[in-house]
N, C-alpha and C positions, 0 to 999 in steps of 0.2 A: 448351747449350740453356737458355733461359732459363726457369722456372719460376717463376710467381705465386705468391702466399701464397693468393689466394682470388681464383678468377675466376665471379663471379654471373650472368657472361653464358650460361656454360657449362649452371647449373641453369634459367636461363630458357628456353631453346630447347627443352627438353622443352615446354614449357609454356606457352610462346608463344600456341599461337591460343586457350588459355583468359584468361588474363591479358586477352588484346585484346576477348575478349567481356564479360569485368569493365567494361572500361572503358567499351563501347558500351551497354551495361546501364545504368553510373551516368548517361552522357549523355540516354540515351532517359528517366528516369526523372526527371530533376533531384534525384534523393535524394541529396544528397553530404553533409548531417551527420547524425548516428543512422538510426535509418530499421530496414528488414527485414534487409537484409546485416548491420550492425553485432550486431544481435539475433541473427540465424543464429552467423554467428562468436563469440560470445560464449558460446553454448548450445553449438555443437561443442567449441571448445577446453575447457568444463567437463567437459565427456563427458569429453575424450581427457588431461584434465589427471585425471579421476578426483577434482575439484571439487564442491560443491552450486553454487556460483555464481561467476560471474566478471563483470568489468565494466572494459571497454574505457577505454582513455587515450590519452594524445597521446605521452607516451614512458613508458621504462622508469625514467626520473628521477623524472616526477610518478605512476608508481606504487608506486614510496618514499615518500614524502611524503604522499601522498592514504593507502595504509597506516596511515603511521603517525601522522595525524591521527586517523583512524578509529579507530582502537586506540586515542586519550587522550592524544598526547603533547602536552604544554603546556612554555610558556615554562622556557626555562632547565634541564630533564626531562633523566636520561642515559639513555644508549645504548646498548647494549653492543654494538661491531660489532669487525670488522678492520682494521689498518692496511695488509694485502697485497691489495688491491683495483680497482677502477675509481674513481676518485674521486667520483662518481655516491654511490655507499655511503654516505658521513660526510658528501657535499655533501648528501645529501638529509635528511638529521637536521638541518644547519644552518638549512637552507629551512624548514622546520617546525619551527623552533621550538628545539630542543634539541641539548645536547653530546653528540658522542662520545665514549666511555669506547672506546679500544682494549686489546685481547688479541690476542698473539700466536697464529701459526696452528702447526698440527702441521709435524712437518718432513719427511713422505711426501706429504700430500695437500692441502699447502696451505689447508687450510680452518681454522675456527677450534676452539683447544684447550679442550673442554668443561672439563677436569680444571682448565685458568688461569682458565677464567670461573669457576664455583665457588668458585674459589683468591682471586678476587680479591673476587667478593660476600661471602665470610665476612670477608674479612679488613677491609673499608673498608665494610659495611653492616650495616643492622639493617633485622628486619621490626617495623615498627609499624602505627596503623591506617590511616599513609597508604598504608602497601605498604611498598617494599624502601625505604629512605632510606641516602642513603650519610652516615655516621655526619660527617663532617670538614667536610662545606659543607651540610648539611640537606637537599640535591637531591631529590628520587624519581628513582628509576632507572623509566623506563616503557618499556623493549620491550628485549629481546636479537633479534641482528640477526645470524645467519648468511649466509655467501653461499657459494653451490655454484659454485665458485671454477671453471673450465676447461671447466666440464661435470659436475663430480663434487659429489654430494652431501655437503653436510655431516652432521654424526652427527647427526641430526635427534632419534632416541630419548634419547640424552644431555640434548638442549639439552630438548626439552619435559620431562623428569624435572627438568631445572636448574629452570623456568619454572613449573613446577607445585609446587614446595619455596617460590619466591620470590615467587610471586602474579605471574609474569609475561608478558605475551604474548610470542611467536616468532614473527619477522616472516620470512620464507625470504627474499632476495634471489637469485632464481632466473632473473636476467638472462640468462646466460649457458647456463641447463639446461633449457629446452622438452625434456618428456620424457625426461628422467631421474629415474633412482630410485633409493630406500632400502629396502633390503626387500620389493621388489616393488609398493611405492607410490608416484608421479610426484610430482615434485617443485612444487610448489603446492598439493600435499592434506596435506603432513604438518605444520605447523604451525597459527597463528592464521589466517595470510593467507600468503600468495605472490604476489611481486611480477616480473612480466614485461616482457623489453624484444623488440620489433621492427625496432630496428636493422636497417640491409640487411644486414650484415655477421652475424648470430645466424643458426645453425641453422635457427631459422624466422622468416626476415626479410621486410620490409616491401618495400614500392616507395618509402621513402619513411621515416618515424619512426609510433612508436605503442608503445603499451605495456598491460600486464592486469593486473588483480588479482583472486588467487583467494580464495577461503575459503570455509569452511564454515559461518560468523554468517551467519543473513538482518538482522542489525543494522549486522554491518560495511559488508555487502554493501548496505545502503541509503545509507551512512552514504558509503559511497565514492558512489555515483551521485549524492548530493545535491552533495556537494564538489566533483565534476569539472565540476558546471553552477552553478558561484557560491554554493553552498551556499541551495541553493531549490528550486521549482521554480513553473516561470512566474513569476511576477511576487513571487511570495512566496517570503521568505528568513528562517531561522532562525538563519544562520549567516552571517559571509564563505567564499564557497572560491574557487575560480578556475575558470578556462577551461580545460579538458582532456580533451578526447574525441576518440575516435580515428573518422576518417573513414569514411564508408559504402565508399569507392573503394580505403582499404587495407583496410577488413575484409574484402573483396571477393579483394585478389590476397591474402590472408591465407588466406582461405577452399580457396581451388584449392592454396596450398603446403603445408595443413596434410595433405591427404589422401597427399602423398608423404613426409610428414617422415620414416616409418619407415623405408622405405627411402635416403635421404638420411642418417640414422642408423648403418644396416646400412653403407654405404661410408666415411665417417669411421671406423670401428670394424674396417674392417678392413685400412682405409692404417695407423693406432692397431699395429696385431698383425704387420703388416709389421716400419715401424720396431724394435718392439720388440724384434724378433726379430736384425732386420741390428745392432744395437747394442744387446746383449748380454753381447756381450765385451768391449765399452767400458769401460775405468777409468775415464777422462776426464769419460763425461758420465752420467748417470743420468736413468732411461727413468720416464713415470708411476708410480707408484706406485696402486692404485687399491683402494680397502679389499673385501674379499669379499662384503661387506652391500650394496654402489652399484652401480649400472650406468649409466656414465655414457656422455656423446654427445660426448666431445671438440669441443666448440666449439672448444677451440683442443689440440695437441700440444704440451707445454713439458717442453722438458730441462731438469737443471741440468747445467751445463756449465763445467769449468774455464777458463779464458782464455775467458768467454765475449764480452769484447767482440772479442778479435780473431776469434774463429768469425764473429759477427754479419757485421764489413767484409772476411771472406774470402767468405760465402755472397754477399753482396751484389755483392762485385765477380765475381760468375760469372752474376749476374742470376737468381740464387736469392731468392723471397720468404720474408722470416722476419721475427718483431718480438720485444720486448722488453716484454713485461708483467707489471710494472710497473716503470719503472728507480729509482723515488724513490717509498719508504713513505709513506703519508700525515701517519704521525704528526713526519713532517719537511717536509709540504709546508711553506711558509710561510703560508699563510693557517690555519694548524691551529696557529701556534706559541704563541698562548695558548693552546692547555692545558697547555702545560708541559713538553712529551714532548723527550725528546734522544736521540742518537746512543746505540747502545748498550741504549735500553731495551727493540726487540723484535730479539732476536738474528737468530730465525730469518727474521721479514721481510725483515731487512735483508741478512740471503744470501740468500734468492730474488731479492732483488730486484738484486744482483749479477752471480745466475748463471743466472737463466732464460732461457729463448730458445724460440720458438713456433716450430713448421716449418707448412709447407701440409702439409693434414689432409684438405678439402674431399673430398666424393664424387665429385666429377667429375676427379679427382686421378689420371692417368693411370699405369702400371705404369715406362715407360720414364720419366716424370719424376720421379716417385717416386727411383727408380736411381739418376738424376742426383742428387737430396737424399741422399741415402744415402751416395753416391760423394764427392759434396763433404765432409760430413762427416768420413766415414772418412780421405781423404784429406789432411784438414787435421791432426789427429792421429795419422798419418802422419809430418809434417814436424818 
């Protein structure tokens, strides 16, 4: 039996003849850029992100960027993010202006190690009256940069006590966590800003690309509106920014997918408790780890798994979907190799990034295929 990694056709068919009235709406209307839908979906998703404000974009890339413009980051500025990532992360600190400084991530949850950010601001910065300066090149450090790496929150109370010691903002990279939490608080309300992707492919995907940014500043929160429209408005400009707003026509199918995400949530979370369970008693591979404080939405399920490239072209030749993210840390991409980073210097990225392997997780992820994942699995470590 062949099994996808994620079939979106599956979640559309609920919801089909809303979707089709979106689109006969945008038609009837000719509103296809800003408009009342983009403002409705903007207003909902702050509700349900548990936000003061949010503000619509064209992806989850330019709302990195528009972020962390809005927050001060200036030429040649560090970073402090991940190297276990989407490349999206560190690409968009480039696009804006500024270096990445990587920290390695914990070795259960993937996310980044508050204790090494810390470890590494004391040890290469000073606070002066520009802010944090990293002592060795004069730089300012202007934003630390978590990301809720699978679905799972980063230790959000950590990094903002780190950010509040070092005069810093905390940017959330919350691509992958619509609706996830720390504490009982959703992931785009616990920092400065939180930054959202729409991807078709995300928990709560688009028909198309698009992306949000949350916060709590009514300053950031202008500061990003002004930037996504060329940094103006109408004809008057204070600023350059660019072009990046998110359509009346996806805030629209945004709008009807955001009222199911809960439960869309609830079936991720409990294929998540399945798995878990059938591999177990696995030596071989190791199941999420998920800290007691998160509640996360498994955007993706990722093992670490021994032999895991031949797991990967065993599930594959059975027409099992599964992927690999990320095969190659950033701080080895080559476009990243001036800064200097080699093999060796983030241990534990470079084993995830060895031995993860994502299974289909999706809600509409049936019991019998599930079995079939399960069985391949098992099976393979078996032989």
């Amino acid at each position: 039996m062949a099994v996808p990694l994620l079939d979106i056709n599956r979640q559309h068919a609920d919801i089909k003849n809303e979707l089709q009235e979106v689109f006969k709406r945008a038609l009837d209307s000719s509103r296809f850029i800003k408009g009342p839908e983009m403002e409705e979906f903007e207003t909902e998703f702050a509700n349900y992100s548990g936000c003061a404000r949010a503000a619509g974009c064209a992806s989850g890339t330019d709302a990195l960027i528009l972020a962390l413009q809005a927050l001060g980051l200036k030429r040649d500025e560090l970073v402090i993010t991940v190297p276990f990532t989407f490349f999206a992360t560190a690409g968009s600190v480039v696009r804006a202006g500024g270096r990445p400084v990587f920290i390695d991530i914990l070795p259960d949850t993937f996310n980044m190690d508050p204790d090494k950010t810390e470890a590494w601001l004391n040890n290469h910065c000073a606070i002066t009256e520009r802010g944090a300066v990293h002592r060795g090149t004069g730089r300012r450090v202007a934003a630390i940069l978590p990301v809720h790496l699978f679905g799972q929150p980063a230790n959000m109370e950590a990094f903002n006590a780190i950010g509040k010691r070092w005069g810093l903002p905390v940017i959330e990279d919350a691509a992958q966590a619509v609706g996830a939490k720390w504490e009982g608080t959703c992931a785009g309300s616990l920092g400065d800003a939180g930054c959202f992707s729409f991807f078709p492919s995300k928990n709560l995907g688009a028909l198309g690309d698009g992306g949000m940014v949350t916060t709590g500043s009514e300053e950031t929160f202008n500061t990003v509106k002004r930037l996504r429209e060329h940094g103006g408005q109408g004809y008057l400009h204070s600023e350059v920014g660019t072009n990046s707003r998110l359509d009346a026509l996806q805030a629209g199918f945004l709008r009807v997918k955001l009222r199911k995400l809960e439960s869309w949530h609830q079936g991720r979370r409990k294929n998540a408790q399945r798995y878990d369970q059938a591999f177990a008693d696995l030596e071989q591979v190791r199941t999420p780890v998920i800290d007691p404080r998160a509640w996360t939405i498994y955007n993706q399920y990722t093992l670490l798994a021994h032999r895991r490239d031949e797991l990967l072209a065993c599930l594959r030749e059975k027409g099992i979907g599964c992927a690999v993210y990320y095969p190659l840390p950033l701080h080895l991409q080559e476009c990243f190799s001036h800064l200097g980073y080699s093999e060796g210097d983030f241990p534990v990225s470079e084993k995830c990034s060895r031995r993860a392997i994502s299974l289909p997780v999706f809600g509409e992820l049936t019991e019998d295929e599930q079995n079939e994942v399960i069985e391949a699995v098992r099976e393979f470590y078996r032989s």
